[in-house]
C-alpha positions as CSV (number, residue, x, y, z in Angstrom):
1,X,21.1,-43.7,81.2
2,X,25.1,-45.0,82.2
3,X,24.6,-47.1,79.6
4,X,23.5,-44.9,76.8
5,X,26.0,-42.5,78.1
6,X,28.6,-44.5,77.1
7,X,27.4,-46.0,74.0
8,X,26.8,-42.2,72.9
9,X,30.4,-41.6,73.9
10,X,31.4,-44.3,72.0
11,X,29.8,-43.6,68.7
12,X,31.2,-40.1,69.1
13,X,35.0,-41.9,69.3
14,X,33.8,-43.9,66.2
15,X,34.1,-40.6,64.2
16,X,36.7,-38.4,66.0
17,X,39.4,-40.9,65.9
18,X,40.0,-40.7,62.6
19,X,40.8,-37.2,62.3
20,X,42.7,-37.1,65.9
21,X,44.8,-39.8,63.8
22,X,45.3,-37.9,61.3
23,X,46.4,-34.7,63.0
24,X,49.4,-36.8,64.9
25,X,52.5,-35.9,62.7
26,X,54.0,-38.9,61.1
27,X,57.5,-40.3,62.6
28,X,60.4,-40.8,60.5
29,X,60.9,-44.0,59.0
30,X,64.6,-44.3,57.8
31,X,66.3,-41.7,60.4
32,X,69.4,-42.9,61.5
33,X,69.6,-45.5,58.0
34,X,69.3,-43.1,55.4
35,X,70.4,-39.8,57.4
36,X,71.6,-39.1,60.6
37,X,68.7,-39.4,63.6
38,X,71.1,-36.5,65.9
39,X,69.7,-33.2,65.1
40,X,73.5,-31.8,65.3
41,X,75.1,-34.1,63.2
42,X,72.2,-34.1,60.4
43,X,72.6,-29.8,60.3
44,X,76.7,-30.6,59.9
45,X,75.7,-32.9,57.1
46,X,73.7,-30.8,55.5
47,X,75.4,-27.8,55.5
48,X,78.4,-29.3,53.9
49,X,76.5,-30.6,50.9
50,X,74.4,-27.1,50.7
51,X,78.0,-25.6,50.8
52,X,79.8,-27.3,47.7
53,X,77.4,-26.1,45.6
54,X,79.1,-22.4,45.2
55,X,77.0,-21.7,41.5
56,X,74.5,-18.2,41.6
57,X,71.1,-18.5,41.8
58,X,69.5,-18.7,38.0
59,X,67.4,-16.5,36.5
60,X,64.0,-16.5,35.7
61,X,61.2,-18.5,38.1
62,X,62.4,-21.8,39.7
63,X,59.4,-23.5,39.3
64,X,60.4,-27.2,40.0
65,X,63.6,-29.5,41.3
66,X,64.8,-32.9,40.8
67,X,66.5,-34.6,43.8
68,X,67.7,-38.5,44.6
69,X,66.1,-40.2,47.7
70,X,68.9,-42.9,48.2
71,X,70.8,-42.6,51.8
72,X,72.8,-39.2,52.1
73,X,76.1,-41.4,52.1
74,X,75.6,-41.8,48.4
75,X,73.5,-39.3,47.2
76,X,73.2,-36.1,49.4
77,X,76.1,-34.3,47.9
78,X,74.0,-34.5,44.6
79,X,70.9,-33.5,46.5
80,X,72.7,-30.2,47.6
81,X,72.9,-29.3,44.4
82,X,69.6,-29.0,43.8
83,X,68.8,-27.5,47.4
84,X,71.4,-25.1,47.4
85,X,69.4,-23.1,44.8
86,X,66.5,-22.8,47.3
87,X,68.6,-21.0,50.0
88,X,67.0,-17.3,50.6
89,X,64.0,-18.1,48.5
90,X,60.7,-17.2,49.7
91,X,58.9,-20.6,49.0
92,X,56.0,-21.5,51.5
93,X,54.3,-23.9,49.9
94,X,56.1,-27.5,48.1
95,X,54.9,-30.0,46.4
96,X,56.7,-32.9,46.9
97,X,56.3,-36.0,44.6
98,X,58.0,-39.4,44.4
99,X,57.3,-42.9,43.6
100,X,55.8,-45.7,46.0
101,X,58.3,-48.6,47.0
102,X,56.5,-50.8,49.6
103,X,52.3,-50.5,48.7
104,X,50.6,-51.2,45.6
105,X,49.2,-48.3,44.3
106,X,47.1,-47.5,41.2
107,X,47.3,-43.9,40.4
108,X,48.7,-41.4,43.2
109,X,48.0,-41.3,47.1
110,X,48.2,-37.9,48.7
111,X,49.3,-37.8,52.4
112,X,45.4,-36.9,54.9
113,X,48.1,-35.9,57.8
114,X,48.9,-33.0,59.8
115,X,53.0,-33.1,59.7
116,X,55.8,-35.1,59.2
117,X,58.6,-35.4,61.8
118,X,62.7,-35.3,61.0
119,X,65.1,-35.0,64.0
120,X,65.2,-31.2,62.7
121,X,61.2,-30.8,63.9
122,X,58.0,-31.4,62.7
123,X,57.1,-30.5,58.7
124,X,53.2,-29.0,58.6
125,X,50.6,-30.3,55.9
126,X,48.5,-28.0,53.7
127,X,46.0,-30.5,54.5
128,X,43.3,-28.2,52.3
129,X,45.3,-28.4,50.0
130,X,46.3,-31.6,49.7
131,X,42.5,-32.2,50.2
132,X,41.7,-29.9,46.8
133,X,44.3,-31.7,44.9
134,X,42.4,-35.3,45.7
135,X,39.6,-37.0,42.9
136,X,38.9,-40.5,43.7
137,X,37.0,-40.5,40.1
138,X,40.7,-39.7,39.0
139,X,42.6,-42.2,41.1
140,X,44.3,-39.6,43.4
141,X,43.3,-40.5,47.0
142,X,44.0,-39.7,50.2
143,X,45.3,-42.6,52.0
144,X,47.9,-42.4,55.0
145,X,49.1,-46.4,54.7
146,X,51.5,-45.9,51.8
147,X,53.3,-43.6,53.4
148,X,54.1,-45.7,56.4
149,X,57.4,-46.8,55.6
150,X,58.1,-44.7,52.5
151,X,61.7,-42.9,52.4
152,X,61.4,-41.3,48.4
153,X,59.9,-37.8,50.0
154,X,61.4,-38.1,53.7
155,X,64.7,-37.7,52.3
156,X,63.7,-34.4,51.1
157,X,62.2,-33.3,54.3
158,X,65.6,-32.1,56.4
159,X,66.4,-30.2,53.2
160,X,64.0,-28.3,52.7
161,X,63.8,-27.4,56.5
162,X,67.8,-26.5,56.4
163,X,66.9,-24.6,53.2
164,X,63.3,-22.7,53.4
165,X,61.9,-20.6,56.7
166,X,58.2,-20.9,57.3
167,X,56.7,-23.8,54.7
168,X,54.5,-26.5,54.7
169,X,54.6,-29.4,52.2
170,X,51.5,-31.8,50.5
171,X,53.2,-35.5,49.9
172,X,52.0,-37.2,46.8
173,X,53.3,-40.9,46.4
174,X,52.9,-42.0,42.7
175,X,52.4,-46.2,42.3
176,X,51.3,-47.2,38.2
177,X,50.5,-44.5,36.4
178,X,46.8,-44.4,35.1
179,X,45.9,-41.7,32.2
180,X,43.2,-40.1,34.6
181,X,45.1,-39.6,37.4
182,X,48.1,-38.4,35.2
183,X,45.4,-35.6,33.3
184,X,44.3,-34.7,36.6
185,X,47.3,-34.8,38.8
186,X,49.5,-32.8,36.6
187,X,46.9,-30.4,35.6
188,X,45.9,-29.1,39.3
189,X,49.3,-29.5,40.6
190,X,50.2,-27.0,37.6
191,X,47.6,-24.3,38.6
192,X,48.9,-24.2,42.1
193,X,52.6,-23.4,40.6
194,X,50.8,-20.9,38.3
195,X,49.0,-19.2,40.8
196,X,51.4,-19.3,43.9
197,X,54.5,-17.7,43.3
198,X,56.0,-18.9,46.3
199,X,55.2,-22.4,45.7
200,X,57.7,-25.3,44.0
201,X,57.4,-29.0,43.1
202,X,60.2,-31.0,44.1
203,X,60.4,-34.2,42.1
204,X,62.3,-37.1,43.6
205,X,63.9,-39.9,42.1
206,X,67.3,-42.2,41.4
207,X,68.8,-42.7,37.8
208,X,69.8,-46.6,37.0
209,X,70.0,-49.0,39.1
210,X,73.0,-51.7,39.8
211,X,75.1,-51.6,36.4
212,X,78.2,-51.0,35.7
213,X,79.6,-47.7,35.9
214,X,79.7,-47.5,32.3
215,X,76.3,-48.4,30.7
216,X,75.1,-46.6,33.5
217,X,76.6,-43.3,32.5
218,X,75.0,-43.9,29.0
219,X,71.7,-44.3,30.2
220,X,71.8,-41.9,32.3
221,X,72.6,-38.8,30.2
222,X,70.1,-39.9,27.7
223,X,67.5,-39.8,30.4
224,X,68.8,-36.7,32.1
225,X,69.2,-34.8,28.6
226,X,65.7,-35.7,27.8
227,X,64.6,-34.5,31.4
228,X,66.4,-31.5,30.8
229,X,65.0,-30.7,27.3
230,X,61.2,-31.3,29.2
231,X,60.9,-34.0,26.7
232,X,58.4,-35.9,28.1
233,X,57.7,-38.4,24.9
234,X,61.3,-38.8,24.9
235,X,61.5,-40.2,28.2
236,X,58.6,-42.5,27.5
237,X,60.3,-43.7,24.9
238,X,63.4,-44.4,26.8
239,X,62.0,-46.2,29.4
240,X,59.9,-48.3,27.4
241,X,62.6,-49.2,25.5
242,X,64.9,-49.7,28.6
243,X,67.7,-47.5,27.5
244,X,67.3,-45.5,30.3
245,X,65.5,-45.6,33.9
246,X,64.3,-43.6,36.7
247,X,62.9,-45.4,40.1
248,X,60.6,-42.6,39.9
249,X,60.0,-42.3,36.3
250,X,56.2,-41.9,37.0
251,X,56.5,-39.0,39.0
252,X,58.9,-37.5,37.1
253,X,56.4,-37.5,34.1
254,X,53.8,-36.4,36.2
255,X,55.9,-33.7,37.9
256,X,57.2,-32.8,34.1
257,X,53.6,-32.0,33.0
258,X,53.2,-30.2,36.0
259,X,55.8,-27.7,35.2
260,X,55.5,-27.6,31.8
261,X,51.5,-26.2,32.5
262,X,52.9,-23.8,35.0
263,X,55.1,-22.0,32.3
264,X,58.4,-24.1,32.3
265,X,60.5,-23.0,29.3
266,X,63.8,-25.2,30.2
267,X,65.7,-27.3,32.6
268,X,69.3,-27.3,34.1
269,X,71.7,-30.2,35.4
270,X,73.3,-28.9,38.1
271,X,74.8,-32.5,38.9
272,X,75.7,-35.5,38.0
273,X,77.1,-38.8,40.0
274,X,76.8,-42.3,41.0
275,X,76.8,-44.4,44.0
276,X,80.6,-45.6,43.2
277,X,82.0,-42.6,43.4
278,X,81.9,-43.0,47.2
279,X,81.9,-46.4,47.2
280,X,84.6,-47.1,45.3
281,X,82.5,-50.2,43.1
282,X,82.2,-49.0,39.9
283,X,80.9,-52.5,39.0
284,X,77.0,-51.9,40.6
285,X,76.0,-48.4,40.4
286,X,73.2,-46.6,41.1
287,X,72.7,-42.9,39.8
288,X,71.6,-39.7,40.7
289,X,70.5,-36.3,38.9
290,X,69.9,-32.6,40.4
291,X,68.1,-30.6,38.0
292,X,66.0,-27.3,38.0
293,X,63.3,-26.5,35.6
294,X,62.4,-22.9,35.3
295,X,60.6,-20.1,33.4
296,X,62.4,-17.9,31.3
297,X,62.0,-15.0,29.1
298,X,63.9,-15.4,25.7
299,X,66.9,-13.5,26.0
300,X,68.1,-10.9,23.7
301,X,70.7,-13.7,22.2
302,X,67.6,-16.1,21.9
303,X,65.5,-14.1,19.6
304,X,68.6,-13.4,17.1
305,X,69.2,-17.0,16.6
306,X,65.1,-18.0,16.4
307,X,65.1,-15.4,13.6
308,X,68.2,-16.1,12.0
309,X,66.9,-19.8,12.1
310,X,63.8,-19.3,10.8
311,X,64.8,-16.4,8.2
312,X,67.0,-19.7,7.4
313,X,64.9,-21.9,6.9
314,X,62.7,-19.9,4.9
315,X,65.2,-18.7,2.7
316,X,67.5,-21.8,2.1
317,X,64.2,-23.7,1.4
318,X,63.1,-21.8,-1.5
319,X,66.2,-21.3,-3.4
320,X,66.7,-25.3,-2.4
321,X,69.9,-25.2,-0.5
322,X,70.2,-27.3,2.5
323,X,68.4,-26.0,5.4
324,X,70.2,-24.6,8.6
325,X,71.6,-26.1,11.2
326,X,72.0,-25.2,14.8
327,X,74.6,-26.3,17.4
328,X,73.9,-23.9,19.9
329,X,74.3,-23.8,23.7
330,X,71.0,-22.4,24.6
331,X,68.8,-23.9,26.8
332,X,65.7,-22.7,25.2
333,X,66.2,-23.5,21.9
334,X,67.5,-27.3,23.3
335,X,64.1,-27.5,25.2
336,X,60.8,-28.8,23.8
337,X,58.8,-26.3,22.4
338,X,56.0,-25.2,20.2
339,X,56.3,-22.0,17.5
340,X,54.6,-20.8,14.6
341,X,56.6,-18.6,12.4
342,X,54.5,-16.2,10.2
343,X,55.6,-14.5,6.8
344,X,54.3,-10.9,5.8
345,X,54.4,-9.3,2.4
346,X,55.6,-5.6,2.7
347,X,52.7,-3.8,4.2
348,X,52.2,-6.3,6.5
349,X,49.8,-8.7,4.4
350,X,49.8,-12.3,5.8
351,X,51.8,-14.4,3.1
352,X,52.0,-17.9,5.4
353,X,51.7,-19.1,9.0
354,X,51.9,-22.6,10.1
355,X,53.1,-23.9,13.3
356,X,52.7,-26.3,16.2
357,X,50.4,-26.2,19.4
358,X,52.4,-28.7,20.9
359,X,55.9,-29.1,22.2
360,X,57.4,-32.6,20.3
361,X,60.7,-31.2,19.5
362,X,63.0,-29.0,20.7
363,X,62.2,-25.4,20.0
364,X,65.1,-25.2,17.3
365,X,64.1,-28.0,15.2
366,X,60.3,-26.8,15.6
367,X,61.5,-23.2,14.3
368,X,62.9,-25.2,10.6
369,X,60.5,-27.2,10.2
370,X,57.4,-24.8,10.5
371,X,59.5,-22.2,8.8
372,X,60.1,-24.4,6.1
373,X,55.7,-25.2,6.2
374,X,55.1,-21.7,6.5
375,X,56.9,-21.1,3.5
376,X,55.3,-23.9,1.4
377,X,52.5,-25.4,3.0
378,X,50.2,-22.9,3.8
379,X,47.2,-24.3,1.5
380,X,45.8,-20.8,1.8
381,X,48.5,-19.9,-0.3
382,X,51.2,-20.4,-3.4
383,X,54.8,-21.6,-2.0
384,X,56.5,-18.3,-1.7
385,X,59.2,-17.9,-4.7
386,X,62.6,-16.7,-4.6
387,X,62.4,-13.5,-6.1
388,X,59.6,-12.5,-3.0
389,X,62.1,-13.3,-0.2
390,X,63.7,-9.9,0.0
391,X,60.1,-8.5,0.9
392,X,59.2,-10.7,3.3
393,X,58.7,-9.8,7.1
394,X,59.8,-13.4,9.3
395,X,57.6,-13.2,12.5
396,X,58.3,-16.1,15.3
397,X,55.8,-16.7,17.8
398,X,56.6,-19.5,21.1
399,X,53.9,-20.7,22.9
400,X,53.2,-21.5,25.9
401,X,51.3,-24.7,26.9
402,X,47.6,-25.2,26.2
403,X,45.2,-24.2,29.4
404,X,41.5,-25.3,28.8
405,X,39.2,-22.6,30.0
406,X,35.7,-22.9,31.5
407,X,34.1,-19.6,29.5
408,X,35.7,-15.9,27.8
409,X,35.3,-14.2,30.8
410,X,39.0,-15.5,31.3
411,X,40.0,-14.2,28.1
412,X,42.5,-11.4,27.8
413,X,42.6,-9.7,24.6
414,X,46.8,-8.9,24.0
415,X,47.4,-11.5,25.9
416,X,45.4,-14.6,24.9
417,X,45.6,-16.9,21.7
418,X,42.8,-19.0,21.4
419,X,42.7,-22.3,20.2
420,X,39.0,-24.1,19.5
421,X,37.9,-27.6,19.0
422,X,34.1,-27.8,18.1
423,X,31.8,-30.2,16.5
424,X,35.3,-32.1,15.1
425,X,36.7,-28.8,13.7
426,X,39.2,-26.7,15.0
427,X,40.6,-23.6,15.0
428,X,43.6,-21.4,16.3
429,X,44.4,-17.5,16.6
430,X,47.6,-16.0,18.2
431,X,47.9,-13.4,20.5
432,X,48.7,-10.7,18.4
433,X,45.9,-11.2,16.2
434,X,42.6,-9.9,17.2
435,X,45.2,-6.6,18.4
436,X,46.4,-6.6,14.6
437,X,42.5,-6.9,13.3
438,X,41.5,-4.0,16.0
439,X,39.0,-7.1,17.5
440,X,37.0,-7.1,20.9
441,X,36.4,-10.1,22.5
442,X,33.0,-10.9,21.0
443,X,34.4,-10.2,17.3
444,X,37.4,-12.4,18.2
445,X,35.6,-15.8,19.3
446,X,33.1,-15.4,16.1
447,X,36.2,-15.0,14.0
448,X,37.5,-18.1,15.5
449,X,34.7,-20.1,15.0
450,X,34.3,-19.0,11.1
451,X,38.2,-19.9,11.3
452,X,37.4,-23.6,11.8
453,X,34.5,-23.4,9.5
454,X,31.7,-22.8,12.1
455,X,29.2,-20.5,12.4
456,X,30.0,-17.1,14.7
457,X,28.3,-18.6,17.4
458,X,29.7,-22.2,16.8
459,X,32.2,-21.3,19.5
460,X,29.7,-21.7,22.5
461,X,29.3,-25.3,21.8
462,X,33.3,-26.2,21.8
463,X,36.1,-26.5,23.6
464,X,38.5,-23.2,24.4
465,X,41.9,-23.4,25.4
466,X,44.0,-20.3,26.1
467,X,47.9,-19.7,25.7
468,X,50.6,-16.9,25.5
469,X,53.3,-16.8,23.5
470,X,56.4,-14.8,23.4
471,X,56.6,-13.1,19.6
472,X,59.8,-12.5,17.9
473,X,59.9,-10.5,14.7
């Protein structure tokens, strides 16, 4: 009976261990290398990088934050930059995504864990959380091992706890990016932004590593311009090439795609530096970025341009004048972004609308170009001709990002365009349209479907994504 006592304790063990594992918080790895292991001294340190950022808080939702993860020596007064914007805000929940230095990972690992200790205290886990966000079919597991020694998120830790009251943070370690774990990672990672307004994704990563000071300021504001434009291709583009780099380039792309789905409109640099201008050796740099992504409302100075660009557009076009150019200092119009730009006869009759689903380009150049298609390329109609453009109506619309939706029940007529892929078809309304037509939802998905050249009903065999968009007439 002893005997089977025991053994029966034992098997119990077998399977408790592992969660009284988990819920030990994890100790520090790089206190006292990378920051300060005294409580008192690491406040003092912080403080006086939160402190030289003296800039008001920006408007609109702060949805996400780039920060460096090298040792606070070289990079914290860039880091306080970006931290300093969180001081008063009411976050509980952060995301918190950087790349993997010492394990080989394929995909993304997600911290199992109950906390995180920095000499400030302990740093709690959403462990449901970070349990929802997991898909081993997608390459995002939960592993504790890659973690072990890691310092990319730990860095960020005593920020966030100098900054933010009451939060708790789920650690995602990117390795080699994999398309799956990039669909799904980004994707669920942008519903919790969507759906939490008191939650943010801090992204962390270093610029280029050991160059001079000089090539490495030219990579570096290429990649931080495309980071601040939310150009995602762009950055592909530069780091395939190798004119620009980012240690964590992978989960910077993820992190991008994230915010992007949450509603990100545009970006802001708060800070730029490298490692020699403490060090003094501007002959082996590293570099470091602080930037803020947010969603904005176009401003009243934002629509005048869109429709003076597009009007434009439309205008120098036909009477074949060179088209418009824009120099500009907005940060919406320099951001990716998707339009369509509509033209109405007087009455209101549809005359030509063509536009993107997708943001390739910044939002200015998008605004030409599909005011230039609208005008001439609408094969539902003649190329508009000169002596017409006095009558014409110019209507922008900006879209948001493309949200897949599992039935219409999410559908919200005034507030939904729809776009539908079916049977290799595909068809798009916007917003305002089944509001224009007087539509109800049922009328407005069989219209869709005849759109794409489907029957009514062809709808319930395809693929529905919803978006919003901000119209600008």
């Amino acid at each position: 009976m002893k005997r089977l006592k025991l053994y029966l304790q034992s098997i119990l063990l077998f399977f408790v261990f592992p969660a009284a594992v988990a819920s030990v918080a994890k100790e520090p790895a790089v206190a006292g290398s990378f920051y300060p292991a005294d409580r008192k001294k690491l406040e003092a340190e912080l403080d006086s990088f939160l402190e030289a950022d003296t800039e008001p808080a920006g408007v609109g939702r702060l949805l996400a934050l780039i920060s460096p993860h090298a040792g606070y020596m070289y990079s914290g007064h860039v880091a306080g930059h970006s931290y300093a914007r969180l001081r008063g805000a009411d976050i509980r929940t952060v995301l918190l995504i950087g790349p993997c230095h010492h394990a080989a990972v394929s995909g993304a690992v997600i911290y199992p864990g109950s906390g995180l200790k920095t000499p400030l205290g302990v740093v709690p886990v959403d462990e449901s959380l970070a349990a929802s966000l997991a898909s081993d079919r997608a390459g995002v597991r939960l592993a504790a091992e890659p973690f072990a020694r890691e310092h990319s998120l730990e860095v960020q830790l005593p920020f966030l706890q100098r900054t933010l009251r009451e939060f708790s943070v789920v650690p995602i370690l990117v390795g080699r990016m994999t398309a799956d774990s990039y669909r799904h990672l980004a994707d669920a990672m942008a519903v919790v932004l969507e759906r939490d307004e008191k939650s943010i994704l801090v992204i962390s990563t270093d610029l280029s590593h050991y160059h001079d000071a000089r090539k490495a300021g030219v990579m570096d504001r290429k990649v931080l311009d495309a980071a601040e434009r939310l150009a995602a291709g762009e950055l592909e583009r530069l780091f395939a090439s190798g004119e620009g780099e980012m240690c964590g380039a992978g989960a910077v792309l993820y992190g991008l795609a994230a915010a992007r789905g949450a509603g990100a409109t545009e970006g802001e640099l708060f800070r730029y530096a490298d490692s020699g201008d403490v060090s003094g050796d501007k002959g082996y740099v590293v570099g470091y970025g602080a930037i803020g992504y947010y969603r904005r409302e176009l401003s009243p100075g934002d629509r005048d341009e869109i429709i003076a660009l597009a009007r434009g557009a439309v205008e120098c076009h036909v009477c074949g004048t060179p088209l418009p150019e824009w120099h500009g200092e907005s940060r919406r119009l320099k951001a990716d972004g998707a339009v369509f730009v509509t033209l109405k006869e007087r009455g209101g009759r549809l005359r030509g609308c063509i536009g993107s689903l997708h943001a390739t380009m910044p939002l200015y150049r998008s605004i030409i170009q599909n005011g230039v298609s609208a005008a001439s390329r609408d094969p539902r109609f003649a190329p508009v001709r000169p002596e017409e453009l006095p009558g014409l109506e110019v209507e922008v619309t900006v879209l948001s990002t493309l949200h897949p939706i599992a039935g219409p029940e999410e559908v919200v007529i005034g507030r939904d365009g729809l776009f539908l892929e079916a049977a290799g078809r595909s068809g798009v309304f916007l917003p305002q349209v089944p509001v224009e037509q007087g539509w109800d939802l049922q009328t407005y998905l069989q219209q869709l479907a005849v759109k794409a050249g489907l029957s009514p009903d062809g709808w319930k065999g395809g693929r529905l994504y919803r978006f919003t968009g901000e119209i600008v007439h």
